[in-house]
C-alpha positions, 0 to 999 in steps of 0.5 A, spaced: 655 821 815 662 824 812 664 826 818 663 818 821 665 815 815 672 821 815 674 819 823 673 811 821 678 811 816 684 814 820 682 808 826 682 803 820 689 805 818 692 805 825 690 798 826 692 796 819 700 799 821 700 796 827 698 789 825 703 789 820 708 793 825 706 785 829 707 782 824 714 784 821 717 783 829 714 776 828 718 776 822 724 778 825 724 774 831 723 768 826 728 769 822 733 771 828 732 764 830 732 760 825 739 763 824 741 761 832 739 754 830 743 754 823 749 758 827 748 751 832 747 746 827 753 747 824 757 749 831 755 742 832 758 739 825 764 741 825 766 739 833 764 733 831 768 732 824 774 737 827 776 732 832 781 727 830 779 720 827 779 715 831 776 720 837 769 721 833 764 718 831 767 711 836 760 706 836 759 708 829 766 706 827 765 700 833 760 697 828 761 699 821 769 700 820 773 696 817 775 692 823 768 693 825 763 688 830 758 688 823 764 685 818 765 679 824 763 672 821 762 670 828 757 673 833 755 681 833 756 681 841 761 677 842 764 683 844 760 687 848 761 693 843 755 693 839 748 692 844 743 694 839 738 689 838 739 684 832 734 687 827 738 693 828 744 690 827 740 687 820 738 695 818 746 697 820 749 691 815 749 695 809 752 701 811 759 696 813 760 697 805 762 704 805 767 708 805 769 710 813 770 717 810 763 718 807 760 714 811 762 720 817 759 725 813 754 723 810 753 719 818 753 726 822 749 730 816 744 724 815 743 725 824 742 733 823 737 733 819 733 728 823 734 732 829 731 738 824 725 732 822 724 732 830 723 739 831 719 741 827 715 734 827 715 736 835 713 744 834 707 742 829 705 737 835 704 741 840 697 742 844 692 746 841 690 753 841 697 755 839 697 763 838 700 764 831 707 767 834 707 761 838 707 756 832 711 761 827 717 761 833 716 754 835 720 750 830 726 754 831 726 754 837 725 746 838 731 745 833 735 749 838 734 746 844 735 739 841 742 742 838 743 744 845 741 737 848 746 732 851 743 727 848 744 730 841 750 733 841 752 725 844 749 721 838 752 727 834 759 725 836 758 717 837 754 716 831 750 713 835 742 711 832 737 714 838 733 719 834 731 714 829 726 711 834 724 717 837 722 720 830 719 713 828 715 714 834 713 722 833 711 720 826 707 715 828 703 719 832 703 726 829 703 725 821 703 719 818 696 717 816 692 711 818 692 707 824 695 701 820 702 705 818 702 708 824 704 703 828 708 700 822 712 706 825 712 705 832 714 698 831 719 698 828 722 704 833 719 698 838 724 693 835 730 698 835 729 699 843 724 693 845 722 698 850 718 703 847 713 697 847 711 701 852 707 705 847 702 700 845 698 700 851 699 708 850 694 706 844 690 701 846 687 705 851 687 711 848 682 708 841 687 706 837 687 699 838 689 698 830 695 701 831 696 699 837 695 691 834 700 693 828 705 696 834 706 689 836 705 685 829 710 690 826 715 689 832 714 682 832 715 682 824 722 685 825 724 681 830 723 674 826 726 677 821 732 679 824 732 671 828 732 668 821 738 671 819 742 672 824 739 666 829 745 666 834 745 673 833 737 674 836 739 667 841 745 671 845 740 678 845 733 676 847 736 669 851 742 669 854 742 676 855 735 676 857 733 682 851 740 685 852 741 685 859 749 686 861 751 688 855 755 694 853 759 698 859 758 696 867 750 696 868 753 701 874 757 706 870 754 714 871 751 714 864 746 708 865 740 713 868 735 707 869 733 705 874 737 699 874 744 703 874 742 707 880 739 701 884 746 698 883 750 705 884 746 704 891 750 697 893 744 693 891 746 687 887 742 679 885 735 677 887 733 683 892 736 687 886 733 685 880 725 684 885 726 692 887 727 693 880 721 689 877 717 692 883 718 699 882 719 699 874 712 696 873 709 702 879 712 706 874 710 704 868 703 703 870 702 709 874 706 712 867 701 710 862 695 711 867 697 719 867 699 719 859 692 715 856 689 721 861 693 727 858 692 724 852 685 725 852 685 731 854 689 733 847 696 734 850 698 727 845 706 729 846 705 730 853 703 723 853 709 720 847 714 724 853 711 721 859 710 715 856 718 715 853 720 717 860 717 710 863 721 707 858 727 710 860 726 707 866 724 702 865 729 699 861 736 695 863 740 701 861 738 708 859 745 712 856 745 718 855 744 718 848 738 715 849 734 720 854 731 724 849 723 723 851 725 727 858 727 733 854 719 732 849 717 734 857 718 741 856 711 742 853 708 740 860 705 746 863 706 747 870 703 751 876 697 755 877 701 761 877 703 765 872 710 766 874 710 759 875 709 757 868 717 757 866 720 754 871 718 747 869 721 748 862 727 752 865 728 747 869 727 741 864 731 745 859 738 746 864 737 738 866 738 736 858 743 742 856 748 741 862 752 736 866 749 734 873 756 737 876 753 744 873 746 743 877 748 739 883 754 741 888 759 735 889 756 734 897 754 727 900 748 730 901 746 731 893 750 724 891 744 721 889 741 727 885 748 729 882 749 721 880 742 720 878 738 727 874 736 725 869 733 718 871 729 723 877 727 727 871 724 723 868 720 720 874 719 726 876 715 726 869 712 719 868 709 719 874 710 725 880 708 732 876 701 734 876 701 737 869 695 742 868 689 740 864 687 743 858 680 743 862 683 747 867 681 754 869 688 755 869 690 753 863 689 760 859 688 764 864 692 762 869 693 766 876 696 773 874 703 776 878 702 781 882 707 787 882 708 792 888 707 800 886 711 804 882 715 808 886 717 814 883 725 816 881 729 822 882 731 821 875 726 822 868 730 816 865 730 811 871 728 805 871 732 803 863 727 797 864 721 799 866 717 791 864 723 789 870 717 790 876 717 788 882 714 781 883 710 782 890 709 774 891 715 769 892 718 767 886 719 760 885 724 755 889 726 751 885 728 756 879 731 760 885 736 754 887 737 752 879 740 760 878 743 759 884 747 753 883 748 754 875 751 761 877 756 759 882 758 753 877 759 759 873 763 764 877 767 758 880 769 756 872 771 764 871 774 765 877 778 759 875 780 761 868 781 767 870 789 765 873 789 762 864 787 755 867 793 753 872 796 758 878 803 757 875 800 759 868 799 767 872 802 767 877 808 773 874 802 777 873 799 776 880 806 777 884 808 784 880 800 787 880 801 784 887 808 788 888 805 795 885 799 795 890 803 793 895 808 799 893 801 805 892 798 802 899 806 805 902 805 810 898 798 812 901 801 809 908 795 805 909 800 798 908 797 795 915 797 787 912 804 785 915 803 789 922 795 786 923 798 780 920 804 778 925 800 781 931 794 777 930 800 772 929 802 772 937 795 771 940 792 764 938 786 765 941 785 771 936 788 767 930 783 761 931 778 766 931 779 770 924 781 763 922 774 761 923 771 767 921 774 767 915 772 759 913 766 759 916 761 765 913 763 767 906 758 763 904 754 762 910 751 769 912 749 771 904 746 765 904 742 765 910 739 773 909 737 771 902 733 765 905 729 770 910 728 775 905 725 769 900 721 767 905 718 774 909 719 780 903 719 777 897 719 784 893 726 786 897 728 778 896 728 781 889 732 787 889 738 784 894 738 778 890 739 783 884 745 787 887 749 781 889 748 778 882 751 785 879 756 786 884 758 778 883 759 780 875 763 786 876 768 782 881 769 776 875 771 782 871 776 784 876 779 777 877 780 776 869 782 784 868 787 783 874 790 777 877 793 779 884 797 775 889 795 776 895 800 778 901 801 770 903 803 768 896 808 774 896 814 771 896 820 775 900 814 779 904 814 775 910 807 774 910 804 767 914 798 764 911 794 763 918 789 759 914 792 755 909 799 754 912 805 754 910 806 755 902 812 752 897 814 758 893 819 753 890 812 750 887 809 753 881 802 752 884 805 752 891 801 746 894 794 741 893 789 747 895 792 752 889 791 746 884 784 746 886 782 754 886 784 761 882 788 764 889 789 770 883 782 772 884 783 776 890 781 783 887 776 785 889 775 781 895 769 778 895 770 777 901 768 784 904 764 785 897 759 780 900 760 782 907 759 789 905 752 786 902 749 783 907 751 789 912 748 794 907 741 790 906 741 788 914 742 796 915 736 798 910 731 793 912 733 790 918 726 794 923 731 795 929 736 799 931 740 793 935 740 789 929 742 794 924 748 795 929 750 787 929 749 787 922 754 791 921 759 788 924 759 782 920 764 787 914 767 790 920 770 782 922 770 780 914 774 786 912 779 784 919 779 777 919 781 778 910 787 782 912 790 779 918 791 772 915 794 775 910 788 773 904 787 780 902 790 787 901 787 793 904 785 795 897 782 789 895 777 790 900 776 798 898 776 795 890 770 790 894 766 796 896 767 800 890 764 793 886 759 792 892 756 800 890 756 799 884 751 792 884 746 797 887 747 803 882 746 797 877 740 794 881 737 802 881 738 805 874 735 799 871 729 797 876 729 804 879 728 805 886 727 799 892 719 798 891 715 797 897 709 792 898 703 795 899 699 792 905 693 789 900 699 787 896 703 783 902 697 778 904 697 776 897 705 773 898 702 768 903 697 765 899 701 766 893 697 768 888 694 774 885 688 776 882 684 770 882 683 767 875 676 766 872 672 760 871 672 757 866 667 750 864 671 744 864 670 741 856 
């Protein structure tokens, strides 16, 4: 009995360090977010109160300044400068006798610490069970991501009032008590932005019909109450304008993400146009509010505000971008059976909410509607196309798990440095691999861009004297090839067309198709190349930034001829239209040759073939030509490109180890997608 009762005490000690050890972690990750949200809070206060007066803080100023549309005698929409409901230009009238300057301040504060009540509102909302490190890290982290939200920082910076609906609603449903108050709150959101009306059937059918018939008699009230006091007011607004339709900027403009603006983006106007509209928005909102009052059952009630607030988005005249906040509510969606899935959708929400389209989408006529409508396609793709899981589903706890190939043993005892970064036998999922894809090109082309400080002309003596002193050591190394290759090719018009087509035409395009096929028949080497290439692309950027280099074309009094752009006006600062539009400075290291070193090693490694392995090769062995003889790259940019190229394997090796193999078991799981299956669990 001793001896039990003296061996339990050490286990009983042991698991009490390691709870408390838990728990200060959990500690320290708290408070290191709640400090990133206060670092963001007060970044975004002081963008909006450093910029100038008369550029910040325009519709507040619009409506409540001294020349302001709520001091006119006459109608508030005489101008199209306010668009808010009548009852919303009542609750503004008081603020027109504040000073401008308090009224800034105490504006910008004022919306901050609504959006720190909406975060915490929403942390405290989210569907149960919630793990205590969830509900301890959920508040900070959604008070970051709504400081970090376009339509945020939008409302910030105009002094415009769209949280306050919002929050009227998220208090409505998740803290106040009594059906009644409940929806005294949701309509007086209602009559600030008549179409969030769309909640009160979200309550009739989900039980609460008190607070549904309050949504609708508190609406109601504010809306007769503003008509009593401003009945021209309240006859132009829900008359004339037909509930505020046509006022503000053009129904078409980029920011409008209704559906209305993106059918009339697409050329549709009059009858057909309004038809198509009513047609598809009440398809929208019926299949809206049949998935909401679905998942609200269910217990996910702020998945159901979010879908619900996504159909009203849609549905209304016009949605700008202050007002798309309920898309960003979406993030609480799980999605996907798989649990490497399970990110990809609140990625994907958060990068559309926290970035400009031009990020996410290319400017291609081919991506013209997803790049001019994102948002809008969002909240479709929430109100009515995602199948988010059930809380009744067995994969909702438990959902498929990853499956990672075998360790495979290093030469070195501290390798892989990141030994959790395991090889993911399945395929990882497309939609995240084509928003990385995107979103680091977008950063590459904008650091690559910044690297000449901003215009060609602004490095342009920094690129021709480093280009000078390379030029000096390739003679001093008897390796200064470029002028002969480039004058010889020069001469045969059938040999420049060809390494002018070459070097245009497969930059991006052989990359681009090696990575599609690893993705598609080895996912785990997919991985691995994807990696390298990321590491060597990073180390590239270093290089454009540490060094700008003028290529052998732009040297002037070389004798070089640009095969590929033509002739070049030295006379110029920036020498013609494509040097205003690209850093022509990023030339070392080429990535050119970078890349095409890339895929002839990884075609090398894995291609099963000898034949294929040989013709891979070939494509560096024309890159590294086609660079030079048209006078786009000296022969060290393409040395310093293979050094980068080298370094990006390292890189890959010494944090993930050596390059894993799928074990045969492993491989088939890649074609079904799935790992160990999950258990079953009885549907509540």
């Amino acid at each position: 009995m001793a001896n039990a009762e003296h061996g339990g005490r050490p286990a009983e000690a042991l698991g009490a360090t390691a709870v408390g050890a838990v728990q200060a972690r959990l500690r320290v990750a708290r408070l290191g977010l709640w400090l990133v949200a206060a670092i963001l809070a007060v970044r975004q206060v002081a963008v909006v109160l450093g910029t100038p007066r008369g550029e910040r803080l325009t519709d507040l100023e619009t409506w409540v300044g001294p020349n302001g549309v709520l001091h006119v005698k006459g109608s508030l929409y005489d101008s199209t400068q306010f668009t808010g409901t009548p009852f919303g230009g009542l609750v503004l009238k008081p603020l027109t006798r504040a000073a401008e300057q308090a009224l800034g301040w105490g504006w910008t504060f004022g919306t901050l610490l609504l959006v720190v009540a909406l975060g915490l509102v929403a942390a405290r909302a989210l569907p149960q069970p919630v793990s205590r490190r969830t509900s301890l890290l959920a508040a900070p982290v959604a008070i970051s991501l709504l400081m970090l939200s376009l339509p945020v920082r939008n409302t910030l910076y105009l002094g415009q009032t769209s949280i306050m609906p919002v929050l009227l609603v998220l208090l409505g449903c998740f803290v106040v008590r009594g059906e009644r108050t409940s929806g005294v709150l949701i309509g007086l959101a209602a009559a600030l932005q008549p179409t969030l009306l769309l909640f009160t059937p979200l309550l009739w059918f989900t039980g609460r019909r008190g607070a549904a018939l309050s949504t609708g008699a508190s609406f109601a009230a504010g809306t007769a109450v503003a008509w009593v006091a401003m009945p021209n007011d309240s006859y132009t607004y829900w008359v004339h304008h037909m509930a505020g339709v046509g006022l503000g900027g053009r129904a078409d403009d980029l920011a409008n993400q209704s559906l209305h603006g993106a059918l009339l983006r697409l050329g549709l106007t009059g009858p057909l146009e309004i038809a198509l509209f009513l047609l598809l928005g009440a398809a929208v909102a019926v299949l809206a509010l049949r998935r909401a009052v679905r998942y609200a059952h269910d217990g996910q009630l702020l998945l159901a505000v979010a879908i619900t607030g996504c159909a009203a988005i849609v549905v209304s005249p016009t949605a700008w971008q202050h007002q798309l906040l309920w898309v960003l509510l979406a993030v609480v969606g799980q999605v996907g059976r798989r649990a490497s899935d399970r990110y990809v959708w609140p990625v994907a929400i958060v990068l559309v909410m926290t970035l400009p389209a031009r990020m996410m989408v290319p400017d291609k006529a081919l991506f013209h509607l997803f790049r001019t409508d994102l948002v809008l396609l969002a909240a479709i793709a929430t109100a009515a196309v995602v199948p988010f899981l059930s809380r009744t589903s067995r994969y909702w706890q438990t959902p498929i798990p990853t499956a990672y190939a075998d360790k495979v043993p290093s030469r070195f005892r501290h390798i892989p440095l990141v030994p959790f970064l395991r090889r993911v036998v399945s395929r990882p999922n497309l939609l995240f691999e084509l928003l990385l894809i995107r979103v680091t090109y977008y950063a590459y082309a904008q650091i690559r861009l910044a690297a000449a400080g901003g215009s060609n002309s602004a490095g342009r003596v920094a690129a021709e004297e480093n280009g000078a002193e390379i030029h000096s050591i390739e003679r001093a190394l008897n390796i200064d090839i470029e002028y002969w290759a480039n004058h010889a090719v020069v001469k045969v018009d059938w040999l420049r067309d060809f390494f002018d087509f070459y070097y245009e035409s497969f930059h991006f395009g052989v990359p681009l198709a090696i990575l599609a096929v690893l993705y598609w028949r080895r996912p785990v080497d997919y991985r691995w190349a994807r990696t390298a290439i990321g590491f060597a692309t990073v180390f590239a950027l270093i290089g454009f930034w540490l060094y700008p280099l003028a290529p052998p074309r732009l040297m002037p009094g070389l004798g070089f001829i640009d095969t590929v752009h033509g002739p070049q006006d030295f006379t110029q600062p920036d020498y013609g239209t494509l040097t205003e539009l690209t850093n022509q400075y990023a030339a070392m290291p080429s990535l050119h040759f970078g890349w095409s070193l890339w895929c002839g090693l990884v075609i090398l490694i894995l291609a099963p073939r000898w034949w294929m392995k040989a013709l891979g090769l070939l494509h560096p062995l024309f890159t590294v030509t086609a660079i030079v003889v048209t006078g786009n790259h000296w022969v060290l940019d393409a040395v310093a490109g293979a050094v980068i190229v080298g370094a990006g394997f390292a890189m890959t090796y010494l944090f993930q180890g050596p390059r894993a193999k799928a074990t045969p078991a492993r491989a088939a799981q890649v074609s079904t997608g799935s790992g160990a299956p999950a258990r079953d669990r009885t549907p509540s």
